[in-house]
Z-matrix of the N, CA and C atoms (Angstrom, degrees):
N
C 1 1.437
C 2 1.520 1 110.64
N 3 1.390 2 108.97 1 -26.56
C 4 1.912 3 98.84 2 175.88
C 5 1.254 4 92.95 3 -69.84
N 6 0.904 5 124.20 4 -83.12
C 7 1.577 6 125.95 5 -171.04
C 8 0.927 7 120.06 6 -28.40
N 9 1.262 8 122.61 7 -32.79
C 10 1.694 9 120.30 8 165.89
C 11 1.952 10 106.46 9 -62.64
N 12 1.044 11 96.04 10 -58.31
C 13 1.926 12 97.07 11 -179.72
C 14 1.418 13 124.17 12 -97.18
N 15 1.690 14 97.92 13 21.97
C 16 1.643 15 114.62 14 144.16
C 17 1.894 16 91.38 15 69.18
N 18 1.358 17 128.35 16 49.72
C 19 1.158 18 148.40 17 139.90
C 20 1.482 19 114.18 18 -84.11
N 21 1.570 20 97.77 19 126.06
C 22 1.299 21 111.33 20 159.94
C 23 1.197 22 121.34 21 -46.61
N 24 1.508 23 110.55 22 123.33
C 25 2.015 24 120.45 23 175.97
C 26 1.341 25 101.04 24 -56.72
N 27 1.127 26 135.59 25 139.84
C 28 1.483 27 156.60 26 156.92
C 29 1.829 28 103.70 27 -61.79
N 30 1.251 29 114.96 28 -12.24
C 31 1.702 30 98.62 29 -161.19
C 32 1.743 31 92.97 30 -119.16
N 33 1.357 32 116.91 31 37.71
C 34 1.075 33 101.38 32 166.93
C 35 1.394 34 140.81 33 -81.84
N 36 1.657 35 104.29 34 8.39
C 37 1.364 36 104.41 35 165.36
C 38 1.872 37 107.90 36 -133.75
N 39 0.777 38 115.43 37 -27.88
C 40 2.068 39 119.45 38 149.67
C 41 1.391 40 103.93 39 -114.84
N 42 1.302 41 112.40 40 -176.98
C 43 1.753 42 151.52 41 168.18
C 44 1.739 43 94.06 42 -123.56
N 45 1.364 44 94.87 43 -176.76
C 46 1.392 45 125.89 44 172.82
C 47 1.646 46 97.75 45 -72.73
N 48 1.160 47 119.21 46 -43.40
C 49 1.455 48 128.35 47 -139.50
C 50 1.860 49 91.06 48 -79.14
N 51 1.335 50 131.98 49 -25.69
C 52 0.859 51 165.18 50 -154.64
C 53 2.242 52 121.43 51 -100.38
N 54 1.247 53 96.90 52 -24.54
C 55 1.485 54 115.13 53 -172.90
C 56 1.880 55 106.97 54 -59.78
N 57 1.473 56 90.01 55 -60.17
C 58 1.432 57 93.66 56 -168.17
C 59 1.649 58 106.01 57 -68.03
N 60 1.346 59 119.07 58 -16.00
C 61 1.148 60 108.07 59 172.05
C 62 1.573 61 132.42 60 -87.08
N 63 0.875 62 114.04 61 -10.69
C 64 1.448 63 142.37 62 167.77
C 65 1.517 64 110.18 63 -91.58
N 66 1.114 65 114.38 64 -24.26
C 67 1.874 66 104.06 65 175.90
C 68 1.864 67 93.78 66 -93.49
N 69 1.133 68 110.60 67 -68.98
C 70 1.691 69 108.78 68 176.82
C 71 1.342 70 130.71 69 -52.83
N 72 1.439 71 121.17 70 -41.17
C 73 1.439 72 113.35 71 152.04
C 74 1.384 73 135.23 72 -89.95
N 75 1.074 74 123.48 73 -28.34
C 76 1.415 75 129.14 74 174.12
C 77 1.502 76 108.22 75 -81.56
N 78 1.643 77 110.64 76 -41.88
C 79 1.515 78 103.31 77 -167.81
C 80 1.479 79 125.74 78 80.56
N 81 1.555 80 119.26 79 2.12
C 82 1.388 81 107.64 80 -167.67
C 83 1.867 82 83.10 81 -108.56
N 84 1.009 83 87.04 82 124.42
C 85 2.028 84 108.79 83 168.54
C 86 1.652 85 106.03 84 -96.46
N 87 1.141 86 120.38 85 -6.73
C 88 1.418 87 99.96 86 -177.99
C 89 1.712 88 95.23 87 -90.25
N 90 1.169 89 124.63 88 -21.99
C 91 1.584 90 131.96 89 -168.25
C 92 1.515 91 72.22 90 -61.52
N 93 1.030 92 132.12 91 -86.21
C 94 1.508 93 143.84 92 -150.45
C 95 1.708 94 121.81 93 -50.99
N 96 1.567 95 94.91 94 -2.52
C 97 1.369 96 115.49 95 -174.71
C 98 1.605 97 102.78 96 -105.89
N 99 1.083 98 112.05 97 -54.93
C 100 1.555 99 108.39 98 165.31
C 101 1.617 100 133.52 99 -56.68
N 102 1.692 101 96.44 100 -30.67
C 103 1.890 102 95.16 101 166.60
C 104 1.499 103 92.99 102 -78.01
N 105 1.290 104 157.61 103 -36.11
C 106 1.300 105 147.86 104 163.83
C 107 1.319 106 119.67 105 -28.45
N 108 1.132 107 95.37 106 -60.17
C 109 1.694 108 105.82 107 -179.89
C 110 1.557 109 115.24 108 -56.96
N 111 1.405 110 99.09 109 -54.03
C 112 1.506 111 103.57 110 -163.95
C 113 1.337 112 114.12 111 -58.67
N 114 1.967 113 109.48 112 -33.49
C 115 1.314 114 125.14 113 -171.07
C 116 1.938 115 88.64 114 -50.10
N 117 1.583 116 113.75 115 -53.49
C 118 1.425 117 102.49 116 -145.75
C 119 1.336 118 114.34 117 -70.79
N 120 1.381 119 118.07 118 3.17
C 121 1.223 120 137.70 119 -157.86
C 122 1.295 121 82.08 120 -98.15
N 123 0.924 122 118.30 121 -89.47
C 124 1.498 123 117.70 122 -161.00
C 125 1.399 124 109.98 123 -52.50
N 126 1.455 125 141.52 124 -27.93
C 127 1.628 126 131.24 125 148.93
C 128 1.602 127 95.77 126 -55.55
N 129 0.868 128 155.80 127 -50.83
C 130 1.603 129 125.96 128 -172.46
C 131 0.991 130 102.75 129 -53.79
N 132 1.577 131 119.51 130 -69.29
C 133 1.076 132 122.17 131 -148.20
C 134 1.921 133 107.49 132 -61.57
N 135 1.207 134 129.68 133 -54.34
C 136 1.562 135 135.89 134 148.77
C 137 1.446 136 98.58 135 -10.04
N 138 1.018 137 118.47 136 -76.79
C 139 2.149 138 123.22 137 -150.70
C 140 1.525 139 82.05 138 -67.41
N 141 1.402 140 135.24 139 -44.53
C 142 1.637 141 130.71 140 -153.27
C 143 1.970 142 94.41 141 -69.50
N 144 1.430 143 103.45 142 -41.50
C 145 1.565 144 84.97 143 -173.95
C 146 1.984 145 105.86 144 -80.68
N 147 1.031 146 109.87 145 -37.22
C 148 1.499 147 122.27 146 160.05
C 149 1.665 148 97.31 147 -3.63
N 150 1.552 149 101.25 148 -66.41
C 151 1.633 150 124.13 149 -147.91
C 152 1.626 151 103.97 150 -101.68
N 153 1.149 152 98.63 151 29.77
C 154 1.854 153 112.47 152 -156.35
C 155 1.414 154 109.54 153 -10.64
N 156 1.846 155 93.18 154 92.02
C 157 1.576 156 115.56 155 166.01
C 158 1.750 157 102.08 156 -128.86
N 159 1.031 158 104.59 157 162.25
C 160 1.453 159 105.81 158 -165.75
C 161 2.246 160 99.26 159 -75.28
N 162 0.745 161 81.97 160 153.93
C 163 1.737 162 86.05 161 170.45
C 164 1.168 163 112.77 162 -85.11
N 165 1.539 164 106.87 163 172.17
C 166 1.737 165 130.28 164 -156.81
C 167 1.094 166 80.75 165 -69.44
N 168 1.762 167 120.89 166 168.53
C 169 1.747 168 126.27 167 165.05
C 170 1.694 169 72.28 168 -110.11
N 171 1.200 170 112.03 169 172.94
C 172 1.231 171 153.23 170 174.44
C 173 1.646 172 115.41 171 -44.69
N 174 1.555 173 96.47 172 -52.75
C 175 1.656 174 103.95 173 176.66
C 176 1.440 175 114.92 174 -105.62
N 177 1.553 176 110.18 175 30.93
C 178 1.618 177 117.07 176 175.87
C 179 1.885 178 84.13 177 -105.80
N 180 1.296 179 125.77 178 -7.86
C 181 1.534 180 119.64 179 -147.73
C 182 1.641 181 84.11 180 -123.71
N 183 1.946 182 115.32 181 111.53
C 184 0.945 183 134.20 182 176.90
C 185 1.556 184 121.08 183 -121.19
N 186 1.569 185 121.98 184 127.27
C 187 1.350 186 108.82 185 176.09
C 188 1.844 187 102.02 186 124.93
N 189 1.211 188 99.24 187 -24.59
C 190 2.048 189 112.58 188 -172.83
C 191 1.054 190 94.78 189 -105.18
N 192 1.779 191 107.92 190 118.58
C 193 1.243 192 129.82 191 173.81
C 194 1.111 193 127.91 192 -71.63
């Protein structure tokens, strides 16, 4: 659905498929905190055109690294 309404993918630096390997071998949880984030971003932003409202600008979106 981003890709359909031309939203940036959230998984441009992991997937899901990708989590446990990065928390158990790498160990860094904040990596795993930022594909979190981004994921939820991009479900807002998805449901907001869904509900045809304009999307977040950039500096309405706080907390995503």
């Amino acid at each position: 659905m981003a890709y359909f309404f031309g939203i940036p993918s959230p998984k441009d630096d992991i997937d899901g498929s990708d989590v446990a390997r990065v928390y158990y071998e790498e160990n860094d949880l904040s990596r795993i905190v930022r594909y979190c984030e981004k994921d939820v971003v991009t479900l807002v932003q998805v449901y907001l055109k869904l509900i045809v409202e304009p999307g977040l600008e950039n500096n309405e979106i706080v907390g995503v690294r």
